[in-house]
C-alpha positions in Angstrom: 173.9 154.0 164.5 173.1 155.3 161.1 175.9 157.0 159.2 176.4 157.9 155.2 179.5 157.1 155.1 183.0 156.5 157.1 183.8 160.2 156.7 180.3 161.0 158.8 181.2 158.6 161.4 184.5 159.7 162.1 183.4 163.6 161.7 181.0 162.6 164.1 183.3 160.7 166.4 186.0 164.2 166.3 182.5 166.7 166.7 182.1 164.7 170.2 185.6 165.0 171.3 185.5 168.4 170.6 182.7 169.3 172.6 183.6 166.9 175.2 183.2 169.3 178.0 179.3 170.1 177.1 178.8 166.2 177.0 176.6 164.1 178.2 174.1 166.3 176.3 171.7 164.9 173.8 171.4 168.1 172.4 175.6 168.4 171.3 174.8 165.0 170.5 172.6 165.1 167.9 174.0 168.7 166.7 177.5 166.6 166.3 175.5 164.1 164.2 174.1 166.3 161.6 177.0 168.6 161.8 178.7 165.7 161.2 177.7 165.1 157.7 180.3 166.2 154.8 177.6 167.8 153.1 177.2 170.4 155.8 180.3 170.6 157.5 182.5 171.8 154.4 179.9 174.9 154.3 180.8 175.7 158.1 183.2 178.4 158.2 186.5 177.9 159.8 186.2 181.3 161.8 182.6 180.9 163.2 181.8 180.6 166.9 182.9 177.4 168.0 180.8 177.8 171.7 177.3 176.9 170.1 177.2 174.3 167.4 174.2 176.1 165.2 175.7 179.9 165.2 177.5 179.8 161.9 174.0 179.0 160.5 172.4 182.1 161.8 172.8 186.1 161.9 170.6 189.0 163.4 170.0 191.5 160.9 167.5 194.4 161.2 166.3 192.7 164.9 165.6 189.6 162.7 167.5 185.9 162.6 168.3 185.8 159.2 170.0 182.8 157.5 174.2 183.2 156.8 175.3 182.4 152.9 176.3 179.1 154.3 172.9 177.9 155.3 171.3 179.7 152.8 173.0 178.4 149.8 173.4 175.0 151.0 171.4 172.5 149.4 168.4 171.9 150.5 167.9 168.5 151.8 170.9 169.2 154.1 169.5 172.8 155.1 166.6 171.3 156.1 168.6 168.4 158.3 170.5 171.6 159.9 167.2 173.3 160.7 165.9 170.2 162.2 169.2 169.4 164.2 168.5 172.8 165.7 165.0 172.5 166.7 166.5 169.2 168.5 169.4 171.6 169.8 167.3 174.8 171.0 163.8 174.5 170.0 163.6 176.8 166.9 161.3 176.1 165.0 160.8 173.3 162.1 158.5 172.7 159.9 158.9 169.2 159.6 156.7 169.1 155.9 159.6 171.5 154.6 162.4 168.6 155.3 159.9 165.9 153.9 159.5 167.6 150.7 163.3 167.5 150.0 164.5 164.3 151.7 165.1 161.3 149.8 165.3 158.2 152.0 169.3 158.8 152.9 168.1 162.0 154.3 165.0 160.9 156.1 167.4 157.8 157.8 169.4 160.6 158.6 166.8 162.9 160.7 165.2 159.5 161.7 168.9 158.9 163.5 168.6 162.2 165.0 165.5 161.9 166.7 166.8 158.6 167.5 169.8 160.2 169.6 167.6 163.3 170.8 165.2 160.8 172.2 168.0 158.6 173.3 166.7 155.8 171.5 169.3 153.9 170.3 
C-alpha cells in the first residue's frame, strides 16, 4: 500500500475505524485513502456531515452542485485526487485529463493506489 507519509497511513488507518460500520465497502475504502491525505483532510471542516465522506466538498446552490471554499480553494493536485476519490465513491464525474495536468508523480501514485483499492487490486 502506497502512502506519503506515516501521518497518511495512520489518518488512513483512524478514517477506517471510523466508518467501521459502512465497511467492507471499497467505496469508504478508497474515500478513507484520499481523505486520508494531510493535504486534504486539514481543509475538511470539523462540523461537516460525517454520514457521507465527500459532502463537505459539495453544496447545492441555485439547483446546482457547486464546490464549498474548502474544495474550491484547495490546491489543485489534491482537488483533483478528491474529485477522483468521488467518482470511485458515487460516480460523479471526472475528467481524468484535469488530474493529469496537475499531478506530479506522488499524486499520480496516489490515484494509481486508489484505483488500486477501488478495484481491489492490491
Amino acid at each position: 500500500m502506497f502512502y506519503i507519509n506515516e501521518a497518511h497511513r495512520k489518518n488512513y488507518e483512524s478514517l477506517l475505524k471510523f466508518y467501521e460500520s459502512s465497511l467492507p465497502n471499497i467505496e469508504y475504502e478508497v474515500a478513507c485513502y484520499v481523505l486520508a491525505l494531510p493535504e486534504v483532510l486539514k481543509r475538511i471542516p470539523e462540523n461537516y456531515n460525517v454520514e457521507f465522506p465527500f459532502d463537505w466538498a459539495w453544496k447545492y446552490e441555485n439547483g446546482q452542485i457547486m464546490p464549498t471554499n474548502a474544495l474550491f480553494f484547495m490546491d489543485d493536485p489534491y482537488k483533483q485526487l478528491v474529485i477522483a476519490a468521488n467518482h470511485m465513491y458515487n460516480s460523479e464525474p471526472f475528467p481524468l485529463n484535469r488530474g493529469l495536468e496537475h499531478w506530479d508523480k506522488i499524486h499520480f501514485e496516489i490515484f494509481i493506489q486508489a484505483c488500486k483499492i477501488r478495484g481491489e487490486f492490491q
